[in-house]
C-alpha positions as CSV (number, residue, x, y, z in Angstrom):
1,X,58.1,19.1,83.4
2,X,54.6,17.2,83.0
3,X,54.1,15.0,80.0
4,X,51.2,14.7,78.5
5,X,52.1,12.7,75.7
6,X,55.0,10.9,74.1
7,X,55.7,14.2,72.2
8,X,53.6,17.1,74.4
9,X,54.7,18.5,77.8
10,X,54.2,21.5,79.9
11,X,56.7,23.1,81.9
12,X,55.7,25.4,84.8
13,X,56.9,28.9,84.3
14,X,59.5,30.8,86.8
15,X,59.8,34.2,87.4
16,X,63.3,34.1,85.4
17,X,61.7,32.6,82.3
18,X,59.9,36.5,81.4
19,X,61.5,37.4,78.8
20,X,61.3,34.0,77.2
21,X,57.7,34.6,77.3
22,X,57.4,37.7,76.4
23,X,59.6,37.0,72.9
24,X,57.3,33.8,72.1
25,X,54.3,35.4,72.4
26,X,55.7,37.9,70.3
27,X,56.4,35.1,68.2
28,X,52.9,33.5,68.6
29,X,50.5,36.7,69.2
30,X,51.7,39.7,66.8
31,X,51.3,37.7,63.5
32,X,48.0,36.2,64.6
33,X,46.6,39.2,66.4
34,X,48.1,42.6,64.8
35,X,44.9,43.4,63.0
36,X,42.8,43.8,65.6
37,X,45.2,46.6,67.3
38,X,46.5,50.0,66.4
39,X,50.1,49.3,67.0
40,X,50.2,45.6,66.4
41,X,49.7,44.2,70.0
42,X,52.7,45.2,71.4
43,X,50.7,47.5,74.2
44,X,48.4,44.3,75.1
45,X,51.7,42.5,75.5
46,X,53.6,45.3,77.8
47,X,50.2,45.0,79.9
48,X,50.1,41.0,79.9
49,X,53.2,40.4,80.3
50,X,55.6,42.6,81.6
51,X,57.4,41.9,84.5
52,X,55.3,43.4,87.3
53,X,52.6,41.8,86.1
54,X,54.0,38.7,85.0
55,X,55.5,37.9,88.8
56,X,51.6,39.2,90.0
57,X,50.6,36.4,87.9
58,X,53.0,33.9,89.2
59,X,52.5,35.0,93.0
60,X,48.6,33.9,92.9
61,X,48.0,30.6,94.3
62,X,45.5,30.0,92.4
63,X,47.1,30.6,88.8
64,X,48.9,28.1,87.2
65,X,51.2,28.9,84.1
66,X,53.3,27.0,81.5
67,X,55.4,26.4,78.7
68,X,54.0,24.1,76.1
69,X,56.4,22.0,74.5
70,X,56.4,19.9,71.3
71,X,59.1,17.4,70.7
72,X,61.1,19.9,73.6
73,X,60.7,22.9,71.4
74,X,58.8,25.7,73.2
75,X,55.8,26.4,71.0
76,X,52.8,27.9,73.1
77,X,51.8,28.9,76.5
78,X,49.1,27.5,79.0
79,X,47.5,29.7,82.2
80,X,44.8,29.0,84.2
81,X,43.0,29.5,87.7
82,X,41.0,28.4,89.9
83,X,38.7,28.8,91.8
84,X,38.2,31.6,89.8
85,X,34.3,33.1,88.6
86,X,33.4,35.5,86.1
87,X,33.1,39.5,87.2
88,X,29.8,39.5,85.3
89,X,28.1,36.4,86.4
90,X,29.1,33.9,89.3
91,X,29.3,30.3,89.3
92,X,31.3,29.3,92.0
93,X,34.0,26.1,92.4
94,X,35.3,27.1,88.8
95,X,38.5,27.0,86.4
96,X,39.4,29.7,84.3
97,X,40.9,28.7,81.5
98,X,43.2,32.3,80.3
99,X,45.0,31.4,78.0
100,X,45.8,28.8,75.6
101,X,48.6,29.7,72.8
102,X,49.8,27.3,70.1
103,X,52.5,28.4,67.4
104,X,50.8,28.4,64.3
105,X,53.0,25.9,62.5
106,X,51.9,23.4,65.4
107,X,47.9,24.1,65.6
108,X,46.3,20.9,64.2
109,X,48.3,18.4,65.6
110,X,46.0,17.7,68.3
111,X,48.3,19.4,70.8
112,X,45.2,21.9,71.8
113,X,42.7,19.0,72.6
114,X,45.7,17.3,75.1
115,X,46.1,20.5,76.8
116,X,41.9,20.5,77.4
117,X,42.3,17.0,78.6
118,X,45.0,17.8,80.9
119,X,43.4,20.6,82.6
120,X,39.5,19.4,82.5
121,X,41.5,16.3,84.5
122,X,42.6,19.1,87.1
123,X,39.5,20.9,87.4
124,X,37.4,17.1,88.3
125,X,40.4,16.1,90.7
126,X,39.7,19.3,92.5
127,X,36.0,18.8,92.5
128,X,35.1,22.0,90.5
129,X,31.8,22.2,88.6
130,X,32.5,24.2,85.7
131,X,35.6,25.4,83.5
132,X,35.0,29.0,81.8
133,X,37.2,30.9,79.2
134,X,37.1,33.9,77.2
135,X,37.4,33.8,73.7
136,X,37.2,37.0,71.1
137,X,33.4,36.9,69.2
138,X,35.2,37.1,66.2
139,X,37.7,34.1,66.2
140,X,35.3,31.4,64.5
141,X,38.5,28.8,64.6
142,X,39.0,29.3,68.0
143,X,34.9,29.3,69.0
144,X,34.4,25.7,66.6
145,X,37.1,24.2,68.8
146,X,35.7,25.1,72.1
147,X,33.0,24.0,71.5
148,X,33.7,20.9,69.9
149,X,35.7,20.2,73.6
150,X,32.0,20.4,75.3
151,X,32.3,24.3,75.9
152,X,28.6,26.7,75.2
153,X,28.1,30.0,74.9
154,X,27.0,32.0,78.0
155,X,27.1,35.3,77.0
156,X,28.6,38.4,74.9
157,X,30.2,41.7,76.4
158,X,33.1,44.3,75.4
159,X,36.4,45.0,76.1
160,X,37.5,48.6,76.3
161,X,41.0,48.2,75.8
162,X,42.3,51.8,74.7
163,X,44.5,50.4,71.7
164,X,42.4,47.7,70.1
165,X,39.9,48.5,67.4
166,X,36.1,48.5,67.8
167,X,34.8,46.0,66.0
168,X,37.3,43.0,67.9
169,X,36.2,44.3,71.1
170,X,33.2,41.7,71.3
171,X,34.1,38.5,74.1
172,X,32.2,35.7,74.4
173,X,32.7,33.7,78.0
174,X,32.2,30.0,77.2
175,X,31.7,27.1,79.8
176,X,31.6,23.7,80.3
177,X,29.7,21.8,82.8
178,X,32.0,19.0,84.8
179,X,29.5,17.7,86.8
């Protein structure tokens, strides 16, 4: 367990803690996300997080993945990677920040800007020059809030997931300069 705060912590994930995952971000991702798939996002979590993929994930040396916790409660999830570049551009001696999920009942409490500070802290221990996420063109909240941490738009391409509608297929890759 890492503490971050007097109230905020992060607790490395373990190859037994699946299906804990999988039922919070079922928790966390259908009620935020079901609109922008045909069958509510349960397909995009059976590809992100089923088992296989899930220990795939945990067998990297380079990926990092957590719990985040709020007063000990479980409310969100934290991956990221490095050194890790974008497929459609490089920039080398970078983090990848994958994902970043807060319960909805706990987004606003500043718990999203500790979890920035946390890992921008890792990327400059390690020396990287950039950190880079993804982030869908169409979640403004999301987009204001990166880019209030320091992150700017790079560029705009399409996912072709086979079970998400058209027009939410539009990702924007963000990044931030460390050096």
């Amino acid at each position: 367990m890492i503490k971050l705060t007097e109230d905020i912590s992060i607790q490395k994930l373990t190859i037994a803690d699946q299906p804990e995952l999988l039922e919070l971000m079922r928790e966390i991702y259908i009620p935020s996300y079901k609109h922008i798939w045909s069958d509510t996002g349960e397909w995009y979590l059976d590809q992100m997080y089923n088992p296989e993929a899930f220990q795939k994930d945990l067998e990297d040396p380079r990926s990092h993945y957590y719990f985040v916790l709020y007063e000990g409660w479980k409310i969100g999830i934290l991956k990221y990677s490095y050194p890790e570049s974008p497929e459609l551009i490089d920039f080398p001696d970078s983090l990848k920040l994958h994902r970043i999920y807060i319960s909805k009942e706990y987004q606003g409490k500043g718990i999203a800007a500790q979890i920035m500070k946390r890992v921008e802290s890792i990327a400059r221990e390690r020396g990287l020059k950039y950190m880079w996420l993804e982030v869908m063109d169409t979640q403004l909240q999301a987009q204001r809030f990166y880019r209030k941490m320091g992150f700017e738009w790079l560029f705009t391409y399409h996912l072709d997931y086979e079970k998400m509608l058209p027009k939410y297929r539009g990702i924007q890759i963000l990044r931030k300069t460390l050096i």
